[in-house]
N, C-alpha and C positions, 0 to 999 in steps of 0.2 A: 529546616528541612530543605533538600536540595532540590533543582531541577529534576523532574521523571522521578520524584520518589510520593507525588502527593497523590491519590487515587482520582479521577475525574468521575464525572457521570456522564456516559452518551445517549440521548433521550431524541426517538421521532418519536413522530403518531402515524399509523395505519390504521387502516379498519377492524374492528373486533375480529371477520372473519379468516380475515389473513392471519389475525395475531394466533388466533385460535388455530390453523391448517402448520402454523409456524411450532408451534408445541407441539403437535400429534407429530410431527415429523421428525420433530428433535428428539421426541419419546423414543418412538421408532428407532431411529438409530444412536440412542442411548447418551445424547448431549443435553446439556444445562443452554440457556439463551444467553447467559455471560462466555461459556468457554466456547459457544459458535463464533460470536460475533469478535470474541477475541483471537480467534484463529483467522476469522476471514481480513482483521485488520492485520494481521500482521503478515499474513499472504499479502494485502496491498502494500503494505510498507517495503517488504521483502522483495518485492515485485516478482512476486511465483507465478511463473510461464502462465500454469492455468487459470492462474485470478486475474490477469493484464489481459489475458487473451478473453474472457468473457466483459470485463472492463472495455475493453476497443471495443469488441459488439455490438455492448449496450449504448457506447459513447454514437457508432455509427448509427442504430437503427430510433434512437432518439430525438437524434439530431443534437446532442449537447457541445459537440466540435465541428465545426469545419473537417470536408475532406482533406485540406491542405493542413491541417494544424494536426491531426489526427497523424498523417503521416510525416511531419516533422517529430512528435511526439513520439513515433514508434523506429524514429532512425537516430535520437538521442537517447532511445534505452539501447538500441543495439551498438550505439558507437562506447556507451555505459559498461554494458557487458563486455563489448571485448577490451576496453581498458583494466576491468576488473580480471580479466585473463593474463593479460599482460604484465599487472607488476601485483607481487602479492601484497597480502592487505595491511602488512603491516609496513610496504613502503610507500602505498599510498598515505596511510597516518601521518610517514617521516615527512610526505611531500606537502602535507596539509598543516603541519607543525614549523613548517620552514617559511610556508606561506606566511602560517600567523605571525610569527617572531620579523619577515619582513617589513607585512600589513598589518598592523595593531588596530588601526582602525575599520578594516573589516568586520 
């Protein structure tokens, strides 16, 4: 079986009462706790405006970055995004493919 095709488990622990407040609200608005947390990873993956921007936030009002590192972090999504403007995606591929075949050992 390949790479991305074996299923993983992602497992924390919280409090009963959270986990409990976490159902009624998923009930509420008619989600499973697999297809939440699989929407909200791939919002992260994707890097969806709104999940980066509550992301920075949390990062800020936690303290888990530096404010320098914080906004290094959000001037390399933005130089990210306007690259991906820039060349479409599939010649970013061509330029990562030219890369490999230069650098094998990458």
């Amino acid at each position: 079986m390949g790479y991305g095709k074996t299923g993983k488990k992602i497992l924390f622990y919280d409090t009963d009462k959270r986990h409990a407040d976490l159902k009624i609200k998923l009930q509420y608005d008619g989600l499973g706790q697999s297809e939440f947390f699989r929407a909200l990873v791939t919002g992260y993956l994707d890097e969806d405006p709104s999940i980066m921007e509550y992301v920075d936030s949390y990062k800020e009002t936690s303290g888990k970055q530096s404010g320098r590192q914080q906004r290094v972090t959000k001037k390399e999504r933005s130089v990210e995004r306007e690259v991906t403007k820039t060349f479409a995606s599939n010649e970013i591929e061509n330029i990562f493919d030219i890369i490999e075949r230069e650098n094998p050992e990458l």
